[in-house]
N, C-alpha and C positions, 0 to 999 in steps of 0.2 A: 549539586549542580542541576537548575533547571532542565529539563527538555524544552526543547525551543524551534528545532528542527522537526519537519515533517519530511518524509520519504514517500514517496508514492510512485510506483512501478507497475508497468503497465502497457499491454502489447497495443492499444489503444487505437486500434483498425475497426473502424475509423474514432477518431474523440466522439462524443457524446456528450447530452446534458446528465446521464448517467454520471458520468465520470466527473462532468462539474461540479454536480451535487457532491460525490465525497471530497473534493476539494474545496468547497465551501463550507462543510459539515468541521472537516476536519480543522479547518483555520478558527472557524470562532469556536469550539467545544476546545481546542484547546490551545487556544491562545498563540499560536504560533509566529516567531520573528518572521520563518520563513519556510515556503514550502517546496520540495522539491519535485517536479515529474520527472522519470524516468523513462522516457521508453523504450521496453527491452528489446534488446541486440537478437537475442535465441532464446525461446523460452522453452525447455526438454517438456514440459508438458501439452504445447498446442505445436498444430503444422505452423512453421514460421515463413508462410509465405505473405510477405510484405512488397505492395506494390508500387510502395511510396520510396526514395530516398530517406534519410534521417532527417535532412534538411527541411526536404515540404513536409515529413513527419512533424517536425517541432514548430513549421510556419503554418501547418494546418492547429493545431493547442495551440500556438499563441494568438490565434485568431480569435481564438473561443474564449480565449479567459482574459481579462480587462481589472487584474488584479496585480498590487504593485507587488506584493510580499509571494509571490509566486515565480519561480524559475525552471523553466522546460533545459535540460539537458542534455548531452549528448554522449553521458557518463558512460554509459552500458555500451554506445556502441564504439566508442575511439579505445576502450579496453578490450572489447570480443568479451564482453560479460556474459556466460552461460546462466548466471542460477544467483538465486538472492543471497545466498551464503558468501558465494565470491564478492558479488558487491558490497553487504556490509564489511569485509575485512579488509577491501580498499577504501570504502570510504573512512574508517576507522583511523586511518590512517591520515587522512586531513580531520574529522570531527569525528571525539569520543562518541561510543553509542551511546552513552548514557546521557549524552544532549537531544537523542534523536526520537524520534518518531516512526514506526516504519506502520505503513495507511496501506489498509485493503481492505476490501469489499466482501462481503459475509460469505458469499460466492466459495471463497479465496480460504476463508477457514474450516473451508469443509475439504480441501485439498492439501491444507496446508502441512498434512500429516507422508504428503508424497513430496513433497519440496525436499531437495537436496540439503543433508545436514539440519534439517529443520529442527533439531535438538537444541544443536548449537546458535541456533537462530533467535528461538525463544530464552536461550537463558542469557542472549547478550543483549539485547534490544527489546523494549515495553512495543508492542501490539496494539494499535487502535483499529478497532473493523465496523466498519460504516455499514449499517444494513441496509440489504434489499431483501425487497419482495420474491417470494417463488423460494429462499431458501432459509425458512423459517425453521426448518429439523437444524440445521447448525447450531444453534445458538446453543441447544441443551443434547446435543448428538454428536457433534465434531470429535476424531480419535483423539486430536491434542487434548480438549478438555476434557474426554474421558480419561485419559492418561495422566494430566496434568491439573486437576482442579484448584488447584490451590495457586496456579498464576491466574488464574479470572478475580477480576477485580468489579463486582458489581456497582460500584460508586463511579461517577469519573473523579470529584474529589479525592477519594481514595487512590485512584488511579495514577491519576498527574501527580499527585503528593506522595508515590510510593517512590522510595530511592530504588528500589530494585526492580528487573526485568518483569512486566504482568502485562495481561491483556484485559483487555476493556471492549464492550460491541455497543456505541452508541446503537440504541434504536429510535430511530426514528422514522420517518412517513416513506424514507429513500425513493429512489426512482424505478419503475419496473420497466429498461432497455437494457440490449443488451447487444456489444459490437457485433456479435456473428449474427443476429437476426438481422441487423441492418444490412450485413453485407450480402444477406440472400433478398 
């Protein structure tokens, strides 16, 4: 079964053309029917204070992005979604992971070793991480891939075409912003 679905989660205070960019990266590198944003309910890694509603949360992204195959969500927060783990095993539950996509930011893979369950994370769902600037030690330093080398898929062909759960870091020119410097 194809991947066709993109996932992308994200405390997203405030959107950015940061965050544009991996959502543009992510649609044409891999072809996606469709993409989903997320924005998280509680994230146990950052202070969750949010000044925004969900509402103008999702009507601030849908201002910003003028893309058809693109869908802002309310997923994480009508569930009380704590942690990525909980949310793939609800979504799982409407669409297999194995159609899906789960999109972050290089940022994200150098943390990704403190994420709840994140074991169970990488061996259910293929990893795409869109790079940015400033965290260039990830790419060949993150604990997942030192723990885990043998899910990094250096090809994206190889990548999209692998039936089983891999990660992939497009690199390419990314954007160097980032929500919390805006918000100082």
């Amino acid at each position: 079964m194809p991947r066709t679905i993109g996932l992308y989660g994200g405390f997203f205070n405030p959107f950015h053309k940061g965050h544009l960019h991996v959502i543009q990266t992510a649609l044409h590198s891999l072809s996606l029917e469709e993409l989903v944003v997320l924005p998280t309910f509680r994230n146990p890694l950052k202070n969750n204070s949010h000044t925004e509603s969900i509402e103008q949360q999702i009507s601030n992204i849908q201002s910003e992005i003028d893309l058809p195959n693109v869908k802002i969500s309310d997923f994480e927060h009508s569930h009380q979604i704590t942690s990525t783990q909980e949310l793939l095993r609800k979504i799982q539950n409407k669409y297999p992971l194995n159609s899906c996509y789960l999109i972050i930011g290089l940022d994200q893979l150098g943390k990704l070793h403190l994420w709840k369950e994140y074991q169970w994370i990488i061996q259910n769902i293929s990893i795409c991480v869109i790079y940015r600037p400033r965290y260039d030690d990830y790419i060949e330093n993150s604990q997942v891939q030192k723990e885990n080398p043998e899910l990094f898929m250096p090809n994206l062909d190889k990548f999209i075409n692998n039936s089983m759960p891999c990660i992939h870091i497009i690199e390419n020119d990314g954007v160097d912003i980032s929500s919390s410097e805006l918000r100082y």
